[in-house]
Phi, psi and omega in degrees: 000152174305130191280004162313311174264000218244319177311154155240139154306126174266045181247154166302121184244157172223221217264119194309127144259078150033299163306344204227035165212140192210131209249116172186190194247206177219118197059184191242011198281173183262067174340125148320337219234342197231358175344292202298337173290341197240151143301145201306317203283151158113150166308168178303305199299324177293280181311319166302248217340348184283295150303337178237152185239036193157140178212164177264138171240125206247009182249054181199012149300276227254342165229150179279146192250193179282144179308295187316334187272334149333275184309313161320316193268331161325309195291344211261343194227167191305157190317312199280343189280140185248180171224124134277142207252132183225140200308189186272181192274326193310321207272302235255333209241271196315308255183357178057347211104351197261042185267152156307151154348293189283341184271332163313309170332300150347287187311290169303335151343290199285330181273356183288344198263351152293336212053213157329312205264019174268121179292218168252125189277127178305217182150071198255086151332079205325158139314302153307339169315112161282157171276152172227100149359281176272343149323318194272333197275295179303343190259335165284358166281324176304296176335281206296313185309330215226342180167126193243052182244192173270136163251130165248171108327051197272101165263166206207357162282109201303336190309302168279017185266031166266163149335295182296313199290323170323291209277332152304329169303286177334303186294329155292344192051067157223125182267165196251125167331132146262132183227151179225106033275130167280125171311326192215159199281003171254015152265000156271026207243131185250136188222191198080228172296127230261355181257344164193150201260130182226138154237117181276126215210094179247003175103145210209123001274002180275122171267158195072327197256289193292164168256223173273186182235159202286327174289292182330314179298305186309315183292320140348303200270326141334282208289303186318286205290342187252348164263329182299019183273333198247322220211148204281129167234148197225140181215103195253130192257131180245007168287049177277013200292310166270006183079018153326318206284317193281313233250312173314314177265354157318317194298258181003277167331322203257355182276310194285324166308305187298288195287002180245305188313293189325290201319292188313313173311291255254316198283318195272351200290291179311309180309291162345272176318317174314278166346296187297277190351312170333000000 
């Protein structure tokens, strides 16, 4: 098994809510061969959304879209569906963290045009980024200054997996990504801000390519349904290189159902015996 599941969380769980775990792929497309999970009708983005309650959008990485175009895919999908966003490459690669006002400002600009259903905005680093302190600092203050939604972190430099970077996250309310392959094992670990939990899933051990495995997912689908009681948990599969990602969060989706009814029996059983005892 993946050393991916092998840290345990130390958070408080309570009885799995439903609402607050949202399952999806990075980006919507429909492997053919997987068809058959969606309805017939609808643009791709329509018909996913009919099944997943969430998806990551990764071309806001590498270009900026049309306001309008924004605004379609919000109009496209049900009241409850959110999209995480993940920033540009110009701000996180390019620019080090170290962009202008206006151009984060841009940025956010163009995703205010989801409305609701706009998620938690990504936040990816190169590899190469080392942490800097007052780099990381002055840009999650701009950051923060400019849009009070969710921020995640996915770093990818052993540098940040400290104490100081722990706490700069906390002190902004940014959660730090658990990502699979981990750079390092405590990047499978998801900390920072104690209100939502995000897992980046990019395939293991081929990244992009492979897929999961029926255990890794079951297990998976445990650690999710036992957490979802207090804090929003989001788990987006980016293995799409072979069509994987759609067929892992189906697995997923139907584990998690299984495993938050067991979590309710068990929850509601105790209540019970608790009652009789009286």
């Amino acid at each position: 098994m993946s050393s991916f599941l092998s840290p345990k969380i130390t958070r408080c769980a309570g009885t799995a809510d439903a609402k607050l775990i949202h399952v999806g792929c990075a980006g919507w497309n429909i492997p053919s061969q997987y068809a058959a999970h969606f309805e017939s009708i609808g643009t791709h983005l329509e018909r996913y959304s009919r099944t997943f309650n969430c998806c990551g959008i990764n071309s806001s990485f590498y270009r900026s879209h049309k306001y309008s175009t924004w605004e379609r895919w919000s109009a496209s999908v049900p009241r409850g569906f959110r999209f995480s966003v993940k920033i540009p490459r110009t701000i996180t690669h390019d620019a080090r963290l170290k962009c202008s006002p206006e151009e984060l400002r841009a940025f956010l600009t163009q995703v205010s045009y989801l409305g609701l259903k706009l998620g938690p905005l990504l936040v990816q680093l190169p590899p190469s980024c080392v942490y800097d302190h007052m780099i990381a600092r002055r840009f999650f203050m701009l950051f923060r200054g400019l849009h009070d939604g969710d921020i995640v972190l996915e770093p990818r430099h052993k540098t940040w997996f400290n104490g100081g970077a722990n706490d700069l996250l906390n002190e902004f309310s940014i959660a730090r990504v658990a990502a699979d392959p981990a750079c390092v094992p405590l990047a499978g670990v998801p900390t920072g801000h104690e209100q939502i939990l995000y897992f980046r899933l990019h395939g293991s051990p081929r990244r992009y390519y492979s897929s999961y495995s029926s255990e890794f997912l079951n297990t998976m689908a445990g650690r999710i349904a036992e957490l979802a009681g207090e804090v929003r948990v989001w788990c987006i599969f980016d293995n799409t290189a072979a069509g994987f990602a759609t067929p892992n969060a189906l697995r997923l989706n139907a584990e998690i159902t299984a495993s938050t009814e067991l979590l309710q029996a068990a929850h509601t059983a105790q209540s019970l015996s608790r009652l009789s005892s009286c």
